[in-house]
N, C-alpha and C positions, 0 to 999 in steps of 0.2 A: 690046718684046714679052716679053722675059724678065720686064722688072720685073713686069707684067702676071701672068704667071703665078704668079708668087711673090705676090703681093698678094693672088690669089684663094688659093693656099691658106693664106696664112695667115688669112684670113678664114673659112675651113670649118673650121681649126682654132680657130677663136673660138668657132663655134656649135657645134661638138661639145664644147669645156669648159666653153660654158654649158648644153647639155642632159645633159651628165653631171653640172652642179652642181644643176642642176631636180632633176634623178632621186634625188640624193644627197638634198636638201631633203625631196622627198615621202616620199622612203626613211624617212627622218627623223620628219616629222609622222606618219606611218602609225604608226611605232615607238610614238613617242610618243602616242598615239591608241589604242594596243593597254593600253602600260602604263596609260595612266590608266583605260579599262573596263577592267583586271585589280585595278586599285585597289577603283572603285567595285563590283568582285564584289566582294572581298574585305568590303568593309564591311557588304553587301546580307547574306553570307553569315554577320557577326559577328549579328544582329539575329535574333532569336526572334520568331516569330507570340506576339501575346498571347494568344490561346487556349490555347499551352503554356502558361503560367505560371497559367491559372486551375484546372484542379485543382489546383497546390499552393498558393495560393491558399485554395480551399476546404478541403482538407486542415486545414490550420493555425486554421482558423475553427475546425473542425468538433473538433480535438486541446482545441481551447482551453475549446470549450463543454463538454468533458468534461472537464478542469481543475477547472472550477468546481463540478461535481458533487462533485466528488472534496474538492476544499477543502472545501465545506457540510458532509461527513461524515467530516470529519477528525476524530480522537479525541486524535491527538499531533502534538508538531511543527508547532502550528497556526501559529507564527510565520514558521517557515519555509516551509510551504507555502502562505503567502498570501503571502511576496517570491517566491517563483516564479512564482504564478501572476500577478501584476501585471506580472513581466519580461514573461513570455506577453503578457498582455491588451498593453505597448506593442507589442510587434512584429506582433502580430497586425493594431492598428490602424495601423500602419507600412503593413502591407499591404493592408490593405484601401484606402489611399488613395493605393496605388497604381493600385488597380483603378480606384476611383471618379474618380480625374484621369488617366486614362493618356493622353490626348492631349498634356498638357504632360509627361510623363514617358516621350516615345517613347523617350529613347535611354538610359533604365533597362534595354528588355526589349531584351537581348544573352545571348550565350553564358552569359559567364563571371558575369551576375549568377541566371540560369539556374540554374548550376550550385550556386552559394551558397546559392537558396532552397529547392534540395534538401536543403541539407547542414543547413539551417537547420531545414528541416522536422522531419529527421532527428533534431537534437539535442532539439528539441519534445515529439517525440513520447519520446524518452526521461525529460527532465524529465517528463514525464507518467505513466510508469513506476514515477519514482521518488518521484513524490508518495503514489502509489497504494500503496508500500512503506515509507515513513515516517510514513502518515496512520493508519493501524491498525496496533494493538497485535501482532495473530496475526503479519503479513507483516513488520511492522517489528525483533522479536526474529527473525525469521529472518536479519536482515542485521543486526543488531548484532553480533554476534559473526564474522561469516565476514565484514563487509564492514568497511573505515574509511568509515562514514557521510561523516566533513569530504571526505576527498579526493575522493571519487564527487562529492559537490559541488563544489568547486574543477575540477572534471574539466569536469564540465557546464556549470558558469558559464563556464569558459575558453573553451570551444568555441563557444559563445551569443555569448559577447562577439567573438569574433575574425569571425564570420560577420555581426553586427549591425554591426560598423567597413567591412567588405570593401562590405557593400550598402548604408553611408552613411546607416543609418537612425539618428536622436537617440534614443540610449536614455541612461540614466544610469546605470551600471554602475557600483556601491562593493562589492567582496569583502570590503571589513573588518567595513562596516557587517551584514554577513549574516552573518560569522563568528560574531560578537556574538551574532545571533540564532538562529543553530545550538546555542551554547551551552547559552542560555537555554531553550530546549528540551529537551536535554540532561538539565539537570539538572530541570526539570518531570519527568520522564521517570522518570529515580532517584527520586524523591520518591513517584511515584507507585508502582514497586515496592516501595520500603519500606512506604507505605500500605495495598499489596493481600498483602502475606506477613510482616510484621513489624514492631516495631519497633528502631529501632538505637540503641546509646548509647556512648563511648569518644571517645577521641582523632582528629583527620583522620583520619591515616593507616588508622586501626582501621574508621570509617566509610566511608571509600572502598574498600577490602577489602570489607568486608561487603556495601554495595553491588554491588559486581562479582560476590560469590558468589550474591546474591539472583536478581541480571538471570541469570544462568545457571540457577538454579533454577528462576526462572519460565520462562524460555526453554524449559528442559529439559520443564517441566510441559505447557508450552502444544504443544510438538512429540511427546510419549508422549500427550496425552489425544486431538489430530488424530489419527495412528495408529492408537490404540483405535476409536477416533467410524468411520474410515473405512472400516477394516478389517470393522469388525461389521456397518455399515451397507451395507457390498459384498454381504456373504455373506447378511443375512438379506434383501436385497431376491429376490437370485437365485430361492433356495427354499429352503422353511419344511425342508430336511429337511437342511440346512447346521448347522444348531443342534448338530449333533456334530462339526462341525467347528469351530465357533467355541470350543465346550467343548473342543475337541484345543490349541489355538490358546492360550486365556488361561487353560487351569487353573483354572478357579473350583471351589473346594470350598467347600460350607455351612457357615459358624459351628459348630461344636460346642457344641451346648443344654445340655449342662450343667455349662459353665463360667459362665456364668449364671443370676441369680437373682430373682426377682420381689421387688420393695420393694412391701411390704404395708403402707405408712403412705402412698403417695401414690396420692390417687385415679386414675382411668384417664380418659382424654379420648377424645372423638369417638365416645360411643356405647359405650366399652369396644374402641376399635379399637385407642387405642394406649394401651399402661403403660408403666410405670418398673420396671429394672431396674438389675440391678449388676452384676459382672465379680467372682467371686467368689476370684479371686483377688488384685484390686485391686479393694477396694470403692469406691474414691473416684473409678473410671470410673463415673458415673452414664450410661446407656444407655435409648433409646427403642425399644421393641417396638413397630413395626406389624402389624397384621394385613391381607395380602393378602387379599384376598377371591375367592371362589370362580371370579367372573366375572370375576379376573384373572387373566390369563398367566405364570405365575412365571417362565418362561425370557425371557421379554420385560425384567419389571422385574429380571430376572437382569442380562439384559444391559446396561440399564440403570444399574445400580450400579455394574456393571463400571466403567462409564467413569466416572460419578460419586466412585469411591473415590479417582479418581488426584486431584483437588481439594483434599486433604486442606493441602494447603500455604497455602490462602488465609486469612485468619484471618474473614473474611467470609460463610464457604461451612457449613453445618452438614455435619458431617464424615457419611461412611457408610462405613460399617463391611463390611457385606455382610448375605446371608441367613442363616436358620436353620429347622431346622423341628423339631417338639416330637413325643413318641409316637404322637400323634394324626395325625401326618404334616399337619398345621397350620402352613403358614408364614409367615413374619415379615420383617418389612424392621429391619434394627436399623441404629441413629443413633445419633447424638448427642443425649443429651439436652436439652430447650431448657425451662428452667425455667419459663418463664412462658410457654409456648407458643407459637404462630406470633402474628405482625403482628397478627391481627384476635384472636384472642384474647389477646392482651395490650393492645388499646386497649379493649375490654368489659371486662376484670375490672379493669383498673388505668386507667381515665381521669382521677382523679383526679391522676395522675400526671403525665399526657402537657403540661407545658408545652412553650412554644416552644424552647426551647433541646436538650430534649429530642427533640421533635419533630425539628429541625432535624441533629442528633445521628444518629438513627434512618435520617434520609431520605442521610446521607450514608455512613452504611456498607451501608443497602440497595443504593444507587449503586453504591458499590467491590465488591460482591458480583455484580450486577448486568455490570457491565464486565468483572467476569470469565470470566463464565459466557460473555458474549458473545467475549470474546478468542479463549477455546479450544471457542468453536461449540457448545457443551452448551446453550443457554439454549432452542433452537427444538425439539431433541431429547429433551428428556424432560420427562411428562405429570405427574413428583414435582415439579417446581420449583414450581407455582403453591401443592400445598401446603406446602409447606417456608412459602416467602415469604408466602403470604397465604393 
């Protein structure tokens, strides 16, 4: 009978170590059953809706198409701003084939690529900044001097490159092969300041000096005639009754008439509007007297000149001098005098002359004249450049 009882409990202790091992088991699978949906959140939770990624997405289309603008009306740097914008153009179509296959490319759109094509966006939209600063002459002497042009590059391509490796797109990335192209630029660039203010002659050393003083003088030119342009253009839109303040502002006094003298051997052009004169204390300034006419505004073509006189640096530009007016209170726009008169009357009285080399001659320092006026914004502003030029 003993044994009996001891057989039964060792037998209830059997099935309570097996329903504590049950317990322990389920205990177990549930565990395990938790961590793996904590897993599968985890990963549900790494994955972006592709809907976030299409504005930036379209962002990057739309930064790109305004790239290309910008390259078409590049004036400098054309080399270098068409390797950017082809860097552009692949990642752009990187992305756009994202869009266009994203079903084979689910497990692209996650956080951390998310986050890239921000950053990518970002550096984008800066190379596009910087195209827009290197491609015209006005914005691009603003950063030659206060910026290192290479390193801003080197800056941009690094960041371009490091975010195009992270999101796995094939692009071709060579920094030397652009260096190259920076250069070449560069010096287009020099060539072309020498062209619009000078010419240079000496040793390296002597030419790269002079260079460097030129790019500051144009620089310098292109930033005083902005100022002038903006300044005057502020005050005379406001009200017409600012004109004594702009005269407070830039000091304009009229030419003194009779440091000047009329050359009575050279006929008068346009009707008797304009003559030749001289500088009677340096007669070898030869000078052109216009006549304002009645139905013109003389504080206008005042202000005018104003800005016109700061061009004096381009060897392109026919210089202006300022006003004057005579006893008669008659007055005058004085210039520089231009021997054979403007474009159209010098192809009338000398055709004979005009061959192609000439021709070709002619059309390329109207260019360089031309690119000037537009660098420092005078070309839309005043109603004298048609006839100066034509």
């Amino acid at each position: 009978m003993g044994d009996n009882k001891s057989e039964k409990n060792e037998s209830k202790k059997n099935i309570r170590d097996k329903v504590a091992d049950g317990a322990s088991f389920t205990s177990k699978v549930v565990q395990g059953a938790s961590t793996a949906m904590s897993a599968v959140a985890e990963v549900s939770a790494a994955f972006v809706p592709f809907t976030n990624f299409l504005p930036l997405i379209k962002e990057i289309g739309t930064v790109f198409d305004e790239i290309i603008d910008l390259v078409e009306a590049a004036e400098h740097n054309k080399r270098t701003c068409n390797r950017l914008k082809r860097l552009v153009r692949d990642a752009e179509l990187s992305v756009r084939q994202l869009k266009e296959d994203r079903e084979n490319n689910k497990y692209f759109f996650n956080k951390q690529n998310y986050s890239c094509l921000q950053e990518l966006s970002s550096v984008i939209v800066r190379i596009k900044n910087f195209i827009s600063e290197i491609s015209q002459v006005n914005s691009f002497m603003k950063i030659f001097k206060a910026k290192d042009v290479e390193k801003t590059y080197k800056e941009l391509i690094g960041e371009f490159k490091s975010y195009i490796n992270l999101l796995s797109f094939s692009i071709d990335i060579k920094i030397s092969n652009d260096l190259e192209q920076l250069k070449a630029d560069k010096d287009d660039f020099n060539k072309y300041i020498v062209e619009m203010l000078g010419d240079i002659g000496g040793n390296v050393e002597e030419i790269k000096s002079q260079v460097t003083n030129l790019s500051n003088q144009f620089s310098s030119t292109i930033e005083k005639v902005n100022t002038v342009s903006n300044t005057m253009e502020k005050f005379m839109n406001e009200n017409t009754k600012n004109q004594v303040t702009i005269d407070n502002i830039f000091q304009v006094q009229p030419l003194e008439f009779n440091d000047y003298g009329v050359d009575e051997d050279e006929k008068s052009r346009k009707d008797g509007r304009v003559t030749k004169w001289y500088n009677v204390r340096n007669e070898g300034e030869e000078l052109a007297f216009k006549t304002i006419a009645d139905n013109e505004d003389q504080k206008i073509v005042q202000n005018q000149v104003t800005i016109l006189k700061e061009l004096h640096n381009c060897q392109n530009i026919i210089k202006f001098y300022g006003l004057t007016c005579d006893r008669n209170n008659k007055w005058y726009l004085v210039t520089e005098w231009a021997q054979y008169g403007n474009l159209r009357e010098y192809y009338t009285n000398y055709k004979d002359r005009f061959n192609l080399r000439l021709k070709l001659r002619m059309s390329l320092d109207i260019a360089r004249g031309l690119s000037f006026l537009k660098a420092v914004k005078v070309i839309s502003k005043s109603a004298l450049i048609n006839e100066i030029f034509f």
